[in-house]
C-alpha positions as CSV (number, residue, x, y, z in Angstrom):
1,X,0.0,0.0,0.0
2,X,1.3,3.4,-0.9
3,X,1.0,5.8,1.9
4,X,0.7,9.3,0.4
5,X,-0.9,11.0,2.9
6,X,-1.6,11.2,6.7
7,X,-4.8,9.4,6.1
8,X,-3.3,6.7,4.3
9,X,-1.2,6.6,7.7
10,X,-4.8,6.6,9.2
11,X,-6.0,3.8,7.9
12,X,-3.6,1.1,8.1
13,X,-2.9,2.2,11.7
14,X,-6.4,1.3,12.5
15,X,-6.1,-2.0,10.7
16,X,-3.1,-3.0,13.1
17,X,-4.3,-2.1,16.7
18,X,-6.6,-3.6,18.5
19,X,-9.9,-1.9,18.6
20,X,-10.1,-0.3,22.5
21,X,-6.8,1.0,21.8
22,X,-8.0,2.8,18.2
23,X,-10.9,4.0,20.1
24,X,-9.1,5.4,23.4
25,X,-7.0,7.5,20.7
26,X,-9.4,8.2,18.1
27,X,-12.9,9.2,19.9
28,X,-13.7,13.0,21.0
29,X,-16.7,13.7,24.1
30,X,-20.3,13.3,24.0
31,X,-21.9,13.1,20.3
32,X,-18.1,14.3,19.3
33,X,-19.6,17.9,17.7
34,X,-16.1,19.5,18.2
35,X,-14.0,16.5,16.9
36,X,-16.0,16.4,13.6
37,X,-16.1,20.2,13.5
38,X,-11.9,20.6,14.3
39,X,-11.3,18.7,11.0
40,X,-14.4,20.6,9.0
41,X,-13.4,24.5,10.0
42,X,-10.3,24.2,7.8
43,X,-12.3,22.9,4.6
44,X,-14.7,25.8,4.9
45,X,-11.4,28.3,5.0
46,X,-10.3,29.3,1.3
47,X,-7.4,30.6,0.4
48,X,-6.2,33.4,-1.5
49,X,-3.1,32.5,-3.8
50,X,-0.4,35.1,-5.2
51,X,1.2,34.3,-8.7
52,X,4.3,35.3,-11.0
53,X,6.6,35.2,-6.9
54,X,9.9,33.3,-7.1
55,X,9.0,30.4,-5.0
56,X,12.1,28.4,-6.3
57,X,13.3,28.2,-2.8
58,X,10.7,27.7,0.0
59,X,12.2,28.3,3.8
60,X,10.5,26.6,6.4
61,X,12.6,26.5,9.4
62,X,11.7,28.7,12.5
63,X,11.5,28.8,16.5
64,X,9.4,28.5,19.1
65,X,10.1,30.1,22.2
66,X,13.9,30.5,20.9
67,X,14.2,26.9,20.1
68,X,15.2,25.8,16.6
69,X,12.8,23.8,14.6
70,X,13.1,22.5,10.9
71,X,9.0,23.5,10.5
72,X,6.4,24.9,12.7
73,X,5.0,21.6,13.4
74,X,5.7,19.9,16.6
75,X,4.4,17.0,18.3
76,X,1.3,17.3,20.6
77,X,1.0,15.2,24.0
78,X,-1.1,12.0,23.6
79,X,-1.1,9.8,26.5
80,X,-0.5,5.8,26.8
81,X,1.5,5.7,23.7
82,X,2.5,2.1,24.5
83,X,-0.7,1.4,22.9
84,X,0.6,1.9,19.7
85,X,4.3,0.8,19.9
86,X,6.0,-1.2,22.3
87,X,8.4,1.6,22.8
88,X,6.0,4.4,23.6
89,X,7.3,7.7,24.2
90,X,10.6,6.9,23.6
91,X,10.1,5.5,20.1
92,X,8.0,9.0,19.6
93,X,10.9,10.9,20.8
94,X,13.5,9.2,18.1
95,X,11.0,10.4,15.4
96,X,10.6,13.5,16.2
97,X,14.4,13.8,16.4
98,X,14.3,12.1,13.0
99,X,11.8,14.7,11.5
100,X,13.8,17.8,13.3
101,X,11.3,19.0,15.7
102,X,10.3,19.1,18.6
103,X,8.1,16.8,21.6
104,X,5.6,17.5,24.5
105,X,5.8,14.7,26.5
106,X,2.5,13.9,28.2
107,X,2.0,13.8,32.3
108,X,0.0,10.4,31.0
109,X,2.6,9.1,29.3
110,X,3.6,4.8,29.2
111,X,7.1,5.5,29.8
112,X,8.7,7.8,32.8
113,X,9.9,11.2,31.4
114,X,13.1,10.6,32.2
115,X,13.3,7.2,29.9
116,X,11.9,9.4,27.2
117,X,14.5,11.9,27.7
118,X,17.1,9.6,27.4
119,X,16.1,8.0,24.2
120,X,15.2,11.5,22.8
121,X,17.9,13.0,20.2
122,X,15.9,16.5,20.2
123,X,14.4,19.0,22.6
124,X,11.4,18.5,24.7
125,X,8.3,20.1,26.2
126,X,6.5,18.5,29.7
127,X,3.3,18.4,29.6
128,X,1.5,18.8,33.1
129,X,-1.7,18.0,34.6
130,X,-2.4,19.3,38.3
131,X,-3.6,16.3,40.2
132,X,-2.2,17.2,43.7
133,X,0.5,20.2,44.0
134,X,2.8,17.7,45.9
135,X,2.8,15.5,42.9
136,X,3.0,18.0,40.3
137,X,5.9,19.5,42.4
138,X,8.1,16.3,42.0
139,X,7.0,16.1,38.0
140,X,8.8,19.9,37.3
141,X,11.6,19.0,39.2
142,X,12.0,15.8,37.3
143,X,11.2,17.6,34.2
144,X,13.6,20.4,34.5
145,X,16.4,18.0,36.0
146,X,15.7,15.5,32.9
147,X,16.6,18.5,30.6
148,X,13.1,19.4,29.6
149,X,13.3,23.1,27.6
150,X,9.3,23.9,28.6
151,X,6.5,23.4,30.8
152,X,3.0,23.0,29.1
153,X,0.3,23.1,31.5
154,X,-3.2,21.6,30.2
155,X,-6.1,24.4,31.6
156,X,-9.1,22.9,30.1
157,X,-9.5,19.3,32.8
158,X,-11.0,20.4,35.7
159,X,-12.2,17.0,35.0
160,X,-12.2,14.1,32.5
161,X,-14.5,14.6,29.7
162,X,-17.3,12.2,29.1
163,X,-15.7,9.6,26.2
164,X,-18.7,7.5,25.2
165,X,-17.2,5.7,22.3
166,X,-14.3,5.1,25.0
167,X,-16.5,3.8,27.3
168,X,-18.0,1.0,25.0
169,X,-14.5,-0.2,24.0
170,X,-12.6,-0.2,27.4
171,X,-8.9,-0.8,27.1
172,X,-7.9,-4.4,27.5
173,X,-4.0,-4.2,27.9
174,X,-2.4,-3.1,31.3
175,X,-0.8,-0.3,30.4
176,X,0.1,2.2,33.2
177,X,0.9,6.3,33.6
178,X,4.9,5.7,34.2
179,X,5.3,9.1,36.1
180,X,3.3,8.1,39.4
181,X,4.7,6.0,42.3
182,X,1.0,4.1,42.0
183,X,-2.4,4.9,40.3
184,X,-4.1,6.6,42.6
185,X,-1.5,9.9,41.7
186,X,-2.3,9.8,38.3
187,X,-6.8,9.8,38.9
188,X,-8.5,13.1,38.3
189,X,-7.0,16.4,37.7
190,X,-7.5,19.0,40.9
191,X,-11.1,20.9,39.8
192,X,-10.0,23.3,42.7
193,X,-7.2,24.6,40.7
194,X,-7.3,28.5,39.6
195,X,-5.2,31.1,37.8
196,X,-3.2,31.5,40.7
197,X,-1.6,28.2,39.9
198,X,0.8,30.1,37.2
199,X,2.5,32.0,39.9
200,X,2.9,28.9,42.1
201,X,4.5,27.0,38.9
202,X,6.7,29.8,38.7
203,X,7.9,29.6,42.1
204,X,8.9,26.2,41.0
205,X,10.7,26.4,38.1
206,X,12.7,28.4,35.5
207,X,11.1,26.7,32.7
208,X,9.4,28.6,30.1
209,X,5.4,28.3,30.5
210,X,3.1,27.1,28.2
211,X,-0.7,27.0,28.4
212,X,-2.7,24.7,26.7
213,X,-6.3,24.6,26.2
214,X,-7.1,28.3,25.8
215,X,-10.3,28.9,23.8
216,X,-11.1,32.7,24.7
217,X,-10.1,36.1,24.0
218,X,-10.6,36.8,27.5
219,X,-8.5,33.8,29.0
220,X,-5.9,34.6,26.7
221,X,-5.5,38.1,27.6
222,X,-5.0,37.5,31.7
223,X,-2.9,34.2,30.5
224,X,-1.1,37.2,29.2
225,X,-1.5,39.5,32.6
226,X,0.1,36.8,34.3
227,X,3.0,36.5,32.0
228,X,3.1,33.1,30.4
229,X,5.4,32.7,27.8
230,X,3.1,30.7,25.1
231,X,-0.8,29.9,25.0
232,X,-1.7,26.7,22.8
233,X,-5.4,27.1,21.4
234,X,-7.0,23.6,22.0
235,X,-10.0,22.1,22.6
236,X,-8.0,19.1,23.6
237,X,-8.9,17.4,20.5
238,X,-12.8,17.3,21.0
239,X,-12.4,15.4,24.3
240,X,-13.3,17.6,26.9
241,X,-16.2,19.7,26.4
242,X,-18.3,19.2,23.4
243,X,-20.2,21.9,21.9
244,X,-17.5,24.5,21.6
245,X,-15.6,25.5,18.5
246,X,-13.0,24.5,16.3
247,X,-9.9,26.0,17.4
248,X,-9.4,27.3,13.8
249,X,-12.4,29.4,14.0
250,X,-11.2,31.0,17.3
251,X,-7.9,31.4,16.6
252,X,-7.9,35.1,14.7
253,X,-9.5,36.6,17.8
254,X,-7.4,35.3,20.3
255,X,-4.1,36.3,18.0
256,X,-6.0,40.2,18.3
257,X,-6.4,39.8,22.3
258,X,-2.4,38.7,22.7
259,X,-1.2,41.6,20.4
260,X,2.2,39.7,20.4
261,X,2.7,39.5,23.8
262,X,3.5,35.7,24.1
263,X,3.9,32.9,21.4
264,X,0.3,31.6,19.9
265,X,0.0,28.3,18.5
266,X,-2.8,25.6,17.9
267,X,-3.7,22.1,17.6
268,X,-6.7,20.1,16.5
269,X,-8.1,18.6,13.3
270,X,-4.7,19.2,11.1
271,X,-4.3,16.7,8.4
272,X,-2.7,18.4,5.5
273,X,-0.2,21.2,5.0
274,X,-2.9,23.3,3.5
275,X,-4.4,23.3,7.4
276,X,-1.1,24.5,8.8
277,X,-0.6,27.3,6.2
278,X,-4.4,28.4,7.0
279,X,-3.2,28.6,10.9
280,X,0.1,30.4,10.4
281,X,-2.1,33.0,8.1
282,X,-4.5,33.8,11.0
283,X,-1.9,33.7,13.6
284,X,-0.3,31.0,14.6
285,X,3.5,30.6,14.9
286,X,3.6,26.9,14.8
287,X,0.9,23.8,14.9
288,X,0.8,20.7,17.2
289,X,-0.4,17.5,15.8
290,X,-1.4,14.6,18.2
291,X,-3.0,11.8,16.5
292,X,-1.2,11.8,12.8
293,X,2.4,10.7,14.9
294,X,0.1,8.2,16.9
295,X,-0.5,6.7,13.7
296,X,3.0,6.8,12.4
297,X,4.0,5.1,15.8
298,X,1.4,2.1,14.7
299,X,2.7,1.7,11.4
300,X,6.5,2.0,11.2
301,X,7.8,3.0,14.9
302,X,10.2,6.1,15.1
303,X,10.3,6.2,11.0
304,X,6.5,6.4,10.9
305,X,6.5,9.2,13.1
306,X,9.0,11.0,10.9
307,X,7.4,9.9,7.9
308,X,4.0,11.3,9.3
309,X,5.7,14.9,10.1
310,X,7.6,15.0,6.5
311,X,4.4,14.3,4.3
312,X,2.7,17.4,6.7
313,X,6.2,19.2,6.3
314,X,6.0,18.6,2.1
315,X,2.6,19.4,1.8
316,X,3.2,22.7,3.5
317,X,6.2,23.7,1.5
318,X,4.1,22.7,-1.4
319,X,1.1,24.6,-0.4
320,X,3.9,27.8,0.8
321,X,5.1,27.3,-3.4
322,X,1.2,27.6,-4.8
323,X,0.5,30.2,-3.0
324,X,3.1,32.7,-3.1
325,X,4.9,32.5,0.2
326,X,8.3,31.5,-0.3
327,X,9.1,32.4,3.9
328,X,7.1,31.9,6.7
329,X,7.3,35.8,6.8
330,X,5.4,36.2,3.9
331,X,2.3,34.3,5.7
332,X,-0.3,36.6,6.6
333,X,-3.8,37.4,7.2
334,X,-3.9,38.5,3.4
335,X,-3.8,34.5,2.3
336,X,-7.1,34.0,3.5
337,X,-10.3,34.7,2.7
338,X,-12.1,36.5,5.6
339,X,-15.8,36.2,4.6
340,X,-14.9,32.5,5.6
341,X,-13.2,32.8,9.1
342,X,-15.7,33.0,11.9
């Protein structure tokens, strides 16, 4: 079978897990309204092609918060990923190194963060949930002493969202969270928690501080006020609350309530370079992808992964060629056509 795009990856992936494992990674919350409508906000986005531009070379390589990246596409945090590779995170980690970009490792992961630190030939993100402050104060200091260049925190779990498709497929193999002493660490996410967790983080660590899971102008502006470095706009992939919007159609407004005072990017729904070059023209710097590296993982391990990222990385310097933009620079607002952004 020829894979040719992240779909093809997709399919075949599905073919070799087992069918709780597909489900735990593929489903979204309640009737799954926002993970239908993450992938369908980008098809209704047109864009708006310049011609007769010398797009003989095509640069793609950039930063995010100072860090050197081949493209502005890194690698989202997915938990359990020992359900699609033996290896886990740290088969994940080699292909992102492999791809030139960069990991968030998840609080959730199937291997400890400092086993995925060791296998990983690139730079790293943690990815933190707040279950008890004790036990997310042992996970930063692990996390900055593993070598771990940022902090993401997750905002949008006050609790578990309701998986139904999940639910009728439980997971069958024994998998367990690696970064907790024993289960009962790694349950629910504090609801208690409030804003005044990002100056208690801070107090904790050096690490830059990423927020993940902001939907709102508003939230975005005090995530501002209280000085994080980055804000990833998420809806967690359409599994926490259903209902709300695709981050594409939210993104423009919460680039306008920032005003460039920390690092904007988004995840959910990308399949195609085309998706990406629609979120760097309203705003973003640079786009996570979660379930496309999941699939890779399934199919061909660490080269999967990379394979996964370079079709995405392709298809965006293809899509940068046809429409004019020869730099990431030359991405703006102007490539898309408003009357179709929400």
């Amino acid at each position: 079978m020829d894979l040719l795009n992240v779909f093809d990856y997709e399919a075949l992936a599905r073919e070799r897990m087992d069918i709780s494992s597909w489900v735990y990674y593929a489903c979204g919350a309640d009737d799954e309204v926002t993970l239908r409508a993450n992938r369908n906000a980008f098809e209704r986005i047109k864009l708006r092609p310049r011609v007769l531009v010398d797009v003989s070379q095509v640069e793609m390589i950039t930063t995010v918060l100072g860090t050197p990246l081949a493209m502005p596409i890194l690698i989202a945090p997915t938990a359990l990923q020992e359900l699609a590779h033996p290896e886990g995170e740290c088969e994940m980690a080699r292909g992102a190194a492999l791809a030139g970009t960069l990991l968030v490792v998840s609080t959730s992961a199937s291997r400890s963060l400092e086993e995925v630190a060791a296998a990983a030939g690139g730079p790293l993100w943690f990815q933190l949930y707040i279950t008890t402050r004790p036990t997310a104060q042992r996970l930063v200091a692990r996390a900055e002493a593993a070598g771990y260049q940022g902090l993401v925190l997750t905002v949008d779990t006050p609790r578990w969202g309701n998986k139904e498709r999940a639910a009728r497929h439980p997971l069958t193999r024994g998998i367990h969270k690696a970064n907790f002493e024993n289960e009962s660490e790694a349950d629910l996410p504090d609801p208690s928690c409030t804003w005044e967790i990002i100056p208690w983080l801070r107090s904790l660590t050096r690490l830059p501080l990423i927020l993940k899971g902001i939907l709102t102008p508003e939230d975005a502006q005090r995530a501002c006020d209280y000085g994080v470095d980055a804000i990833i706009v998420s809806n967690h992939g359409g599994r926490q609350l259903d209902g709300v919007p695709a981050t594409i159609e939210v993104l423009p407004e919460i680039v306008e309530a920032v005003a460039g005072r920390c690092e904007v990017y988004l995840d959910g729904g990308i399949r195609r370079g085309t998706d990406i070059l629609k979120a760097l023209a309203l705003g973003a710097r640079a786009v996570l992808v979660g379930r496309p590296p999941l699939w890779g993982l399934a199919v061909n391990g660490a080269q999967g992964v990379a394979d996964v990222l370079d079709i995405l990385r392709d298809e965006l310097e293809q899509a940068m060629a046809l429409a004019g933009c020869p730099r990431l620079a030359d991405i703006d607002r102007s490539l898309i056509r408003l009357t179709h952004v929400s």
